[in-house]
C-alpha positions in Angstrom: -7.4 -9.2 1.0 -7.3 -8.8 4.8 -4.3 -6.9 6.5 -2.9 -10.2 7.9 -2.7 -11.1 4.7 -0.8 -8.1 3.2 1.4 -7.9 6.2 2.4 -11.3 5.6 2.7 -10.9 1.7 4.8 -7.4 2.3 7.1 -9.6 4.9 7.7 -12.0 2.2 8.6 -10.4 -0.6 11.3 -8.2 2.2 12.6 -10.9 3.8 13.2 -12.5 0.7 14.9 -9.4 -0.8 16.6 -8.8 2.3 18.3 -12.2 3.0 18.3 -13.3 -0.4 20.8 -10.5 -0.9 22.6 -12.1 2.1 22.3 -15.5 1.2 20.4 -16.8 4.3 18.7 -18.9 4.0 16.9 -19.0 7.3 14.7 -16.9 5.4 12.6 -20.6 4.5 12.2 -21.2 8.1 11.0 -17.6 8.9 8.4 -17.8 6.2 7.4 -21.2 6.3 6.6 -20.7 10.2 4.8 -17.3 9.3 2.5 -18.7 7.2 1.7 -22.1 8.9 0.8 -19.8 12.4 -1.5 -18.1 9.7 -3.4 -21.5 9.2 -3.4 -22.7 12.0 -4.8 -19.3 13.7 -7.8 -18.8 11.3 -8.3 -22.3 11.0 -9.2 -22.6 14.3 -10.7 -19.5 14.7 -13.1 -20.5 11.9 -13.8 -23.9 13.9 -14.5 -21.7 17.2 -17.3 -19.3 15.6 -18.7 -22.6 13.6 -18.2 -24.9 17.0 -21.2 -27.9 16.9 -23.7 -26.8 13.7 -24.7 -28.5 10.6 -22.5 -30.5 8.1 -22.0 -27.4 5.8 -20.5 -25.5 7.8 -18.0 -28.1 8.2 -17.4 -28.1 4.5 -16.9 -24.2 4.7 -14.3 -24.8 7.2 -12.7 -27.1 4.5 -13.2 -24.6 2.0 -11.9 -21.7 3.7 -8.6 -24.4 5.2 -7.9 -24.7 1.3 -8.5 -21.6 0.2 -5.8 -20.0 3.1 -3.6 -22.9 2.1 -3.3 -22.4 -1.6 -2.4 -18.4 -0.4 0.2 -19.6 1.7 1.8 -21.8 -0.9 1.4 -19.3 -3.8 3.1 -16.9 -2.0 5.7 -18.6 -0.7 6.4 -19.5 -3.8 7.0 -16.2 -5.0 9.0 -15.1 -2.1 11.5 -18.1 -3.3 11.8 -17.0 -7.0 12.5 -13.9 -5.3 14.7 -14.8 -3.1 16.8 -16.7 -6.3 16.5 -13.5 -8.3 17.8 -11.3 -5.7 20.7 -13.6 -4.4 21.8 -14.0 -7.8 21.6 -10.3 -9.3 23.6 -9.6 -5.6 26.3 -12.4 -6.3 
C-alpha cells in the first residue's frame, strides 16, 4: 500500500469517527471528493508515463483504473459503516 493510500484510508476512518459522532454528514462529500481526486490523479498520471505505446499498456491503464476504483469504493464503504456505528453508539 502506497502512503497516499494510507493517508487517505487513516482520513477516512477519522473523519468518519469524527463527524459521525457529530452527525454531519458532509463527511460523504469530503470523502467522496477525496477519493475521486485520487483517481483521477493516478489515472492520468498512469496515462502520462504510458502516453502513445502498444495496446497493452492501455489495458494496464484499465487494470490499474479498476484496481484504484474497487479501493476507493471498499473503503468508502467502510468509512460509512463506520460512520453509522459511531453516530449511533454517540446518540
Amino acid at each position: 500500500m502506497r502512503d497516499v493510500e494510507r493517508i487517505l484510508v487513516c482520513l477516512n476512518i477519522a473523519g468518519a469517527l469524527w463527524l459521525g459522532a457529530r452527525h454531519n454528514s458532509a463527511w460523504f462529500v469530503l470523502a467522496v471528493v477525496g477519493f475521486g481526486l485520487y483517481l483521477t490523479i493516478t489515472d492520468r498520471l498512469l496515462r502520462r508515463q504510458i502516453s502513445e505505446r502498444a495496446w497493452p499498456s492501455e489495458g494496464y491503464a484499465r487494470f490499474a483504473f479498476n484496481t484504484n476504483l474497487y479501493f476507493a469504493l471498499k473503503h468508502l464503504m467502510l468509512g460509512a459503516i463506520v460512520f453509522a456505528v459511531s453516530g449511533s453508539l454517540i446518540a
